[in-house]
RODRENVO-580455 format. One line per field, with one value per residue (C-alpha): residue in one letter; x, y, z. Coordinates in steps of 0.25 Angstrom, whole numbers. Example, Ala and Ser with C-alpha at 12.3 -4.5 7.8 and 13.67 -1.06 7.14 Angstrom:
REM residues 2
nufi	c(a | s)
xx	c(49 | 55)
yy	c(-18 | -4)
zz	c(31 | 29)
***
This chain:
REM residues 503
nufi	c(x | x | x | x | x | x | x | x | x | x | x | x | x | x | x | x | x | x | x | x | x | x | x | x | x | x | x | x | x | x | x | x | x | x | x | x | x | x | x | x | x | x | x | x | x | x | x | x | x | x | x | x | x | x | x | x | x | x | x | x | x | x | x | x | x | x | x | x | x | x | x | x | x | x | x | x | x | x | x | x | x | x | x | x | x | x | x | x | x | x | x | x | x | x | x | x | x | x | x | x | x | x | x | x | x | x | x | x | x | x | x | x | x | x | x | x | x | x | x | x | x | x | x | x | x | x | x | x | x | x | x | x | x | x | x | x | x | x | x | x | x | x | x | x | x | x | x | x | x | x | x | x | x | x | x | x | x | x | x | x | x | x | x | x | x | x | x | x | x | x | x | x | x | x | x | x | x | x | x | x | x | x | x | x | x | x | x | x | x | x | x | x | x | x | x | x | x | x | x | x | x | x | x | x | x | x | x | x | x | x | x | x | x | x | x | x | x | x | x | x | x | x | x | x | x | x | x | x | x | x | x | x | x | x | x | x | x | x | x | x | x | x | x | x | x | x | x | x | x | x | x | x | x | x | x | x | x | x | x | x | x | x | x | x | x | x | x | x | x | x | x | x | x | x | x | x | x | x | x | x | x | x | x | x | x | x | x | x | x | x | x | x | x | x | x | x | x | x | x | x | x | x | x | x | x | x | x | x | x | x | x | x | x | x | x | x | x | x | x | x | x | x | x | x | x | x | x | x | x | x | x | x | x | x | x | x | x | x | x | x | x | x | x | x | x | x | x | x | x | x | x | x | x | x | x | x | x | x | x | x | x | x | x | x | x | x | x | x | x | x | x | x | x | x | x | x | x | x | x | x | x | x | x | x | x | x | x | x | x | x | x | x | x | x | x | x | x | x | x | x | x | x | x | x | x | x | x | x | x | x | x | x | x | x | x | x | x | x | x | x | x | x | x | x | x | x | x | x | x | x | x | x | x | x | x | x | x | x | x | x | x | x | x | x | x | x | x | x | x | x | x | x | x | x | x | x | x | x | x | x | x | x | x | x | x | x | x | x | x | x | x | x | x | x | x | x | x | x | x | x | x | x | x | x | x | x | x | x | x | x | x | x | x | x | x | x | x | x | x | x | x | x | x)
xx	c(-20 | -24 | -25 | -12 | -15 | -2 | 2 | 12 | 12 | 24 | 29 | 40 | 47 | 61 | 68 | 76 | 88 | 82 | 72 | 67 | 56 | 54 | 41 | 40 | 25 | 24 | 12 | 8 | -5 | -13 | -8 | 8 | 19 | 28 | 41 | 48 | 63 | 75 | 88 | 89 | 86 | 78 | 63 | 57 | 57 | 50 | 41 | 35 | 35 | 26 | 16 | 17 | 15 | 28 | 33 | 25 | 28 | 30 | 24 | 17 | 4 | 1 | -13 | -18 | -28 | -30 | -31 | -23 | -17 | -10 | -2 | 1 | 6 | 10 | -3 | -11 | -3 | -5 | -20 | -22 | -17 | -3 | 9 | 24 | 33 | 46 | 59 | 58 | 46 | 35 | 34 | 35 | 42 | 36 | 22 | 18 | 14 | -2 | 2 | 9 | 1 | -10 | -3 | -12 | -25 | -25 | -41 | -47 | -59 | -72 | -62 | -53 | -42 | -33 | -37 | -26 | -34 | -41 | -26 | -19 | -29 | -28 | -16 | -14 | -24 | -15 | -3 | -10 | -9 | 4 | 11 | 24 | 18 | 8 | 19 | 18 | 10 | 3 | 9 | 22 | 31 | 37 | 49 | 52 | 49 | 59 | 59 | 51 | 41 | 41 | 41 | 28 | 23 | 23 | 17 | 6 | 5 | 1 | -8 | -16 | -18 | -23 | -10 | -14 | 0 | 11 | 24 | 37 | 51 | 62 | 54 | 64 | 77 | 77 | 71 | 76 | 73 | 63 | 57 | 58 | 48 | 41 | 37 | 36 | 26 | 18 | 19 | 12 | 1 | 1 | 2 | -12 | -19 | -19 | -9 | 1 | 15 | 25 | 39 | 53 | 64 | 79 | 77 | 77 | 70 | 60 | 56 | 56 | 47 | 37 | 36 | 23 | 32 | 42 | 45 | 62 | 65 | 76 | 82 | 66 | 61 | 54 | 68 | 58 | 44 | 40 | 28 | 32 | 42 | 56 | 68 | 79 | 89 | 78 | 73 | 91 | 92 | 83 | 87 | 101 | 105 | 112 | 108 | 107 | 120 | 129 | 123 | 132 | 149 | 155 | 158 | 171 | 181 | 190 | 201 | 195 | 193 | 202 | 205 | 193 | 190 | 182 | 180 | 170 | 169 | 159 | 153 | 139 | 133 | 117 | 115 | 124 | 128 | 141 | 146 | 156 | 159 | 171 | 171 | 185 | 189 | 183 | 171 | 156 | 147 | 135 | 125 | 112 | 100 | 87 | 84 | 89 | 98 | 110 | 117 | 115 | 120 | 131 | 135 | 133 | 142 | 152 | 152 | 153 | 139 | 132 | 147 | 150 | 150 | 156 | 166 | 177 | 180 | 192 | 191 | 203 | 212 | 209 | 200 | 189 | 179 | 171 | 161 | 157 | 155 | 165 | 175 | 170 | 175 | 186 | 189 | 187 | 171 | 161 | 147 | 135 | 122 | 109 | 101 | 111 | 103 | 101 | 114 | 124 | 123 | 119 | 112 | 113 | 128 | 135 | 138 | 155 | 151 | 143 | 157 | 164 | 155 | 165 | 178 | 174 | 170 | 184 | 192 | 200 | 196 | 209 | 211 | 200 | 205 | 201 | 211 | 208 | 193 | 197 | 205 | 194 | 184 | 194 | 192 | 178 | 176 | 185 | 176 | 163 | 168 | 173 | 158 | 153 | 143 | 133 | 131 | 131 | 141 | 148 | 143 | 128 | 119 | 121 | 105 | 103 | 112 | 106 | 107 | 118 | 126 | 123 | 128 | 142 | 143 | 143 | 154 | 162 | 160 | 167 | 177 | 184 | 185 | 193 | 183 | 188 | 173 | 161 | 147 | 136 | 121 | 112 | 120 | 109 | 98 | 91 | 98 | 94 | 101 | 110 | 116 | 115 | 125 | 135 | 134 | 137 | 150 | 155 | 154 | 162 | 172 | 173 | 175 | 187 | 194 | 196 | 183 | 176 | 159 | 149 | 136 | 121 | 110 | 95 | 96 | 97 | 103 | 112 | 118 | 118 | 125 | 137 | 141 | 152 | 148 | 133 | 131 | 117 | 113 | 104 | 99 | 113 | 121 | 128 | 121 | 126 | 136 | 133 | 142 | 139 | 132 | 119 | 104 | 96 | 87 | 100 | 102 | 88 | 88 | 100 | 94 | 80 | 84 | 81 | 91 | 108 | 112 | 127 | 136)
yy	c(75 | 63 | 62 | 53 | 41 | 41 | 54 | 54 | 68 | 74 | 61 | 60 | 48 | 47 | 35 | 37 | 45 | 47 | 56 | 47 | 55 | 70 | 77 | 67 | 69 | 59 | 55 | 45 | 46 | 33 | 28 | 35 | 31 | 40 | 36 | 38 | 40 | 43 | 38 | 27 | 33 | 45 | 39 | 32 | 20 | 27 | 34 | 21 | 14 | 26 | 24 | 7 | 9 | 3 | 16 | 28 | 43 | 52 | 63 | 64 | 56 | 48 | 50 | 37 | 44 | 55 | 48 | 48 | 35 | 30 | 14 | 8 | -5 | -10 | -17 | -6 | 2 | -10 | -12 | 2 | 0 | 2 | -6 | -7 | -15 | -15 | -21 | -32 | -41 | -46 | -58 | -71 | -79 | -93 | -89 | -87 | -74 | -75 | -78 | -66 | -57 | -61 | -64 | -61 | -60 | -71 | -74 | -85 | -94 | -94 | -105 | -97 | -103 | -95 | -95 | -97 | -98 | -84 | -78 | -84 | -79 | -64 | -65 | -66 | -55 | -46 | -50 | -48 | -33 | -33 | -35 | -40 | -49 | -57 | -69 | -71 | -84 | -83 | -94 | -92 | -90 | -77 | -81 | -87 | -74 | -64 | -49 | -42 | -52 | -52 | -36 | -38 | -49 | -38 | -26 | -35 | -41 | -25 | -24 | -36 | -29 | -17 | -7 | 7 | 12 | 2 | 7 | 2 | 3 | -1 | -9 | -14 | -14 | -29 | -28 | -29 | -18 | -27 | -30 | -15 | -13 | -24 | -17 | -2 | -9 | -14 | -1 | 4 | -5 | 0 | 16 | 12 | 4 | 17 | 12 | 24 | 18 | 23 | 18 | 19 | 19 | 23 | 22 | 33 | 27 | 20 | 34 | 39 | 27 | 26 | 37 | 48 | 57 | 56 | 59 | 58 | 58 | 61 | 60 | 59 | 69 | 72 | 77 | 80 | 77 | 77 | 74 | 72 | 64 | 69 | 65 | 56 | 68 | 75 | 63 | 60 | 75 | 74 | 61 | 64 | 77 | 75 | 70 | 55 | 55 | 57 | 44 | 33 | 35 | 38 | 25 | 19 | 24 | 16 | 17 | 12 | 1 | -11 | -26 | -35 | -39 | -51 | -58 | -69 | -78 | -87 | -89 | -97 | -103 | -108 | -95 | -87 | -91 | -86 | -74 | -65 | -55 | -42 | -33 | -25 | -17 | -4 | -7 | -9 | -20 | -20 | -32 | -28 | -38 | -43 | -53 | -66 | -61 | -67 | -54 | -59 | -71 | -68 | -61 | -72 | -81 | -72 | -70 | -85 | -89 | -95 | -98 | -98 | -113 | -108 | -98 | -92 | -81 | -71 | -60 | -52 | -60 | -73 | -86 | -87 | -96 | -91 | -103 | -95 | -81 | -82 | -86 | -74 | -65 | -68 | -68 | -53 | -52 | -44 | -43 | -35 | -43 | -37 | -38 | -32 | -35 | -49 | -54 | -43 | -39 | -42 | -34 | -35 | -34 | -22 | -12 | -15 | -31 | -32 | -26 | -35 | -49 | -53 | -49 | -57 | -71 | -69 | -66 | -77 | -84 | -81 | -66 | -63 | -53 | -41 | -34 | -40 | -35 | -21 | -20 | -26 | -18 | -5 | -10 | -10 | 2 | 9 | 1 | 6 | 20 | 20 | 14 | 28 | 20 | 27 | 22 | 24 | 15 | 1 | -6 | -1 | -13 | -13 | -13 | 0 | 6 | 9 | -1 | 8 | 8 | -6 | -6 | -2 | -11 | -23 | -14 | -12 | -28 | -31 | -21 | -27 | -39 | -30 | -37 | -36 | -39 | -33 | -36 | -26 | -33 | -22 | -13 | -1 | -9 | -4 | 9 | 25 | 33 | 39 | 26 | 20 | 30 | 28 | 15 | 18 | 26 | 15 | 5 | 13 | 17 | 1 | -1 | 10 | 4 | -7 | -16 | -23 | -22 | -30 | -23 | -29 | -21 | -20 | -4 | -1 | 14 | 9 | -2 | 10 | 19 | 12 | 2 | 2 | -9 | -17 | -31 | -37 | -51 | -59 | -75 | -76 | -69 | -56 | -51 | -38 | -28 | -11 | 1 | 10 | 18 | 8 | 11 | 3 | 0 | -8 | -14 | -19 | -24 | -33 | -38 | -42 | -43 | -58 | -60 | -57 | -44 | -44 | -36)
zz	c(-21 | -13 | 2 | 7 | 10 | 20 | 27 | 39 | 44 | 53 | 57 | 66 | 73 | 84 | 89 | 101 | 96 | 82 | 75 | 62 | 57 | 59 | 55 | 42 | 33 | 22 | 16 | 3 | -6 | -11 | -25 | -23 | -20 | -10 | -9 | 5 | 3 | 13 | 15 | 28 | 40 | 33 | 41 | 30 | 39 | 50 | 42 | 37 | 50 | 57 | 46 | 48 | 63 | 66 | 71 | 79 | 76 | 87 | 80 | 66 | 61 | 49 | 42 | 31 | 22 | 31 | 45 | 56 | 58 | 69 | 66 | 82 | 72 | 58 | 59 | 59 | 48 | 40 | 43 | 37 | 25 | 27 | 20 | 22 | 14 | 21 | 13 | 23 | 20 | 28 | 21 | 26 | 15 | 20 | 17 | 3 | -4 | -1 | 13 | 15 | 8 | 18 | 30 | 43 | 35 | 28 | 20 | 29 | 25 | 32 | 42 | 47 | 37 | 28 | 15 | 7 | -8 | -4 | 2 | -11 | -21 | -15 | -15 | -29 | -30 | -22 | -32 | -42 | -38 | -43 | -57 | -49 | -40 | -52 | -51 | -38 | -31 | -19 | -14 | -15 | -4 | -1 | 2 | -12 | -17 | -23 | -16 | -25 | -26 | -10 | -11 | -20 | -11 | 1 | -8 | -10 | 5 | 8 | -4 | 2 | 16 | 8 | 10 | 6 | 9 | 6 | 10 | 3 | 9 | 0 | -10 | -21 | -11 | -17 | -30 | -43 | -54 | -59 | -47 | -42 | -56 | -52 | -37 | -44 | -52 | -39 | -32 | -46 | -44 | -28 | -31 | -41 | -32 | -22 | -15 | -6 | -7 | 1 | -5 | 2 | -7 | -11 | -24 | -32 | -44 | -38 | -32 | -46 | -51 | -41 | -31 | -32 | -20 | -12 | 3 | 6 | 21 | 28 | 42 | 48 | 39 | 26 | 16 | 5 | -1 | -16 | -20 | -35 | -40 | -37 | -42 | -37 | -34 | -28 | -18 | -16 | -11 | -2 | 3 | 5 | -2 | -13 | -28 | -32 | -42 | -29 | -28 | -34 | -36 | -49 | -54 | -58 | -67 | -76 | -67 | -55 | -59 | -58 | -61 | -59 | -43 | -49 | -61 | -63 | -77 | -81 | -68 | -65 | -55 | -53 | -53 | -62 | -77 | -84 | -75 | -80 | -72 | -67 | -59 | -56 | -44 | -43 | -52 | -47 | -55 | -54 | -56 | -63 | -65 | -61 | -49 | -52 | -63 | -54 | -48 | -32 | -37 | -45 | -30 | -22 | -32 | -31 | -15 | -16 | -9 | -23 | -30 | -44 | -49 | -63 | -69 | -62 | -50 | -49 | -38 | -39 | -46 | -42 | -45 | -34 | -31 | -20 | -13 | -1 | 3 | 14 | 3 | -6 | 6 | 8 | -6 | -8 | -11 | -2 | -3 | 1 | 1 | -4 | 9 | 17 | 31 | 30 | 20 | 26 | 40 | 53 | 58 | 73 | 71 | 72 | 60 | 64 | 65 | 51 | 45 | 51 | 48 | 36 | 40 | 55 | 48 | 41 | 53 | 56 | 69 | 77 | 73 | 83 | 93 | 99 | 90 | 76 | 81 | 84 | 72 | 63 | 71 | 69 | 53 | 52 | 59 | 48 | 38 | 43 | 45 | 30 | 25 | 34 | 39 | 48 | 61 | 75 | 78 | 71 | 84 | 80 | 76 | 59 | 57 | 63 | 49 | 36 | 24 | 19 | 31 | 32 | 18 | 21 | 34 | 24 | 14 | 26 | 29 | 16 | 17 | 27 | 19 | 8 | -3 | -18 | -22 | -16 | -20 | -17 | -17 | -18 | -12 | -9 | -5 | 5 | 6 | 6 | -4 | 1 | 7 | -7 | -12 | 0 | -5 | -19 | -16 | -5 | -19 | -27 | -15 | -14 | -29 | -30 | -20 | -28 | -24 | -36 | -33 | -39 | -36 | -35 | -39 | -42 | -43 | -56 | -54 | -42 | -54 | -62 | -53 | -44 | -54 | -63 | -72 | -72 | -76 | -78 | -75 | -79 | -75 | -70 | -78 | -81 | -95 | -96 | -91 | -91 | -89 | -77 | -87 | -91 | -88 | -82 | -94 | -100 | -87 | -84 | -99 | -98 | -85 | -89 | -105 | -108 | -117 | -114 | -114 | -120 | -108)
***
């Protein structure tokens, strides 16, 4: 067995009033992938922060192949050969992809200049690397890129610095499943080149397709190491002690579910072509297809921010036309946005004032008193303690929650609206496992209480496993419809199939 190219022995780290890691050893060999797992709050973050020289341990040392090392910096992590892709980018979308790649050590001429032949035709050399990133031109600008090709982009920005450990937190949190094959396929290509890959995820399968070992933590400490592959319910019990089929809530029966919440015929817009589409109270629809297939679309007609120009609208009963979001709200539609930091919160805001943004805007203007306040504040509070929201207080800053808790602030939001219609965006991304699954049953909880949800996924087993129904688009339309009950092989298929799937 191989010396590790990474070891970090009895580490251990405190914030005031916090213990985040305790005694922690880890280590990663050349050539493996070791898949860091934990819920929120379990240390990963930490962990990978010491070793990036952003953070300091108060006690522990980290040895890279078999030296003591000692980062004061980033910089120096970096320098020696050490790589962290965080779900945040670095890259600077008005530069091109060869800028970037090369940013702060550009090639020079014997002048002084950049040369910008030299930088671009390494640059293709370093694309060249990788089977997913071949379509890519150098002189492109990142920020006309799509995610995946941007994740690409930044796997092989720390290729080109000459990474010997690349670490990966959260990589296909906005990926597609055919852009989720499309980065396995590149993390192949790193595992052969020699490459030690540490890779934090939540998802179980992509544990199961690419991870040598695994390390779970838990509150600051190692839960459980195994250095074969384990399975899911193995790496679940040790996460959060109980077994991944608690995970999702039965689905509905018969009798739950009602007279259709909303009813769309032979819809279009620019985007969209010929949607026919219900979805009843009590029911969860799920919206399976590849990027570009239409499904955020078909959202954003719906809430009114890219209308419908053809076809026609009933939500609950009645004809709609919704031209603005705002008009959608007050109709009876909710929606929860895919990048829930950016598109749903403010996060130097409250965790009480983020639940209260919608029902505010719609306050009318003279109903502001200090008793319509207390009593709406008295509301929300009941809200949030009904969405078991952990935090310290609903005055506490909304940032310093989990993505889960986050999650429910934004369900809470919309529950004070009473919405007959609630669209969920990838309602998991970002989130540990055991959040995913309070997620999961607060869905269901929602939809037996007479809510109709349209889910939007790119996890296949999360379409699979909350929704009721699933319906495939494709170029803008729906091309199939699936029980609860299909495989992902027949949704995949209706979803790259070049032809029409009948529904």
């Amino acid at each position: 067995m191989t010396a590790p190219m990474i070891a970090m022995n009895g580490i251990t780290k405190s914030f005031p009033g916090v213990r985040a890691l305790s005694d922690v050893s880890f280590d990663v060999r050349a050539g493996e992938v070791q898949a860091l797992v934990g819920e929120n709050g379990a240390g990963k973050s930490t962990l990978i922060k010491i070793l990036s020289g952003v953070y300091h341990a108060d006690a522990g040392e980290v040895h890279m192949n078999g030296e003591a090392v000692h980062f004061a910096h980033p910089v120096e992590s970096l320098r020696a050969g050490i790589a962290v892709i965080y779900q945040e980018f670095s890259l600077l979308p008005e530069r091109s992809v060869a800028q970037n790649l090369f940013l702060g050590r550009e090639p020079r001429t014997r002048l002084g200049l950049i040369d910008t032949s030299r930088m671009r035709a390494e640059a293709r050399e370093v694309l060249s690397l990788f089977a997913a990133a071949g379509h890519i031109d150098p002189d492109s600008l990142v920020g006309s890129l799509n995610v995946a090709t941007q994740q690409v982009v930044e796997i092989a920005k720390a290729v080109s610095t000459g990474a010997r450990v690349v670490v990966m937190d959260e990589p296909t949190a906005a990926l597609n499943e055919t852009e989720c094959e499309e980065l396995f396929a590149t993390v192949d290509t790193l595992r052969n080149r020699g490459v030690a890959i540490i890779y934090i995820t939540h998802r179980m399968r992509e544990i199961a397709r690419l991870a040598d070992r695994v390390t779970v933590l838990k509150d600051g400490e190692v839960a459980a190491s195994f250095d074969t592959l384990p399975s899911p319910d193995a790496i679940v019990r040790a996460m959060v002690g109980r077994d991944i089929e608690d995970f999702f809530a039965p689905k509905a029966k018969p009798d739950e579910i009602g007279d259709p919440v909303l009813t769309v015929r032979g819809a279009g817009n620019d985007v969209l072509r010929d949607i026919d589409l219900d979805i009843r109270a009590g029911e969860i629809v799920a919206l399976a297809g590849i990027q570009g297939a239409g499904r955020v679309a078909l959202a954003m007609a719906l809430f009114g921010e890219a209308p419908f120009a053809t076809g026609d609208v009933t939500l609950a009963g009645e004809a709609v036309s919704f031209r603005s979001a705002r008009a959608a709200i007050a109709g009876g539609i909710g929606l929860l946005p895919g990048d829930r930091k950016s598109e749903g919160l403010v996060l130097m805001q409250s965790v009480r004032d983020n639940g209260m943004l919608t029902s505010r805007a719609f306050a009318p203007l003279w109903t502001s008193d200090q008793r319509n306040d207390n009593a709406d504040t008295t509301r929300m509070d009941a809200l949030l303690d009904q969405m078991e929201i952990r935090a310290a207080s609903y005055e506490q800053d909304i940032r310093a929650l989990s993505g889960g808790n986050q999650q429910k602030a934004i369900v809470a939001r919309w529950l004070s609206m009473r919405p007959k219609l609630l669209i969920f965006i990838e309602p998991t991304r970002g989130i540990d496992v055991n959040s995913k699954a309070g997620i999961y049953h607060l869905m269901r909880d929602l939809a037996r209480e007479g809510a109709g949800i349209l889910m939007i996924s790119s996890d296949l087993p999360e379409v699979i496993g909350v929704a009721d129904r699933v319906l495939v688009m494709q170029s803008g339309r729906i091309v199939a419809e699936f029980p609860h009950d299909a495989s992902e092989q027949d949704i995949m298929h209706a979803a790259t199939a070049e032809t029409e799937v009948a529904a």
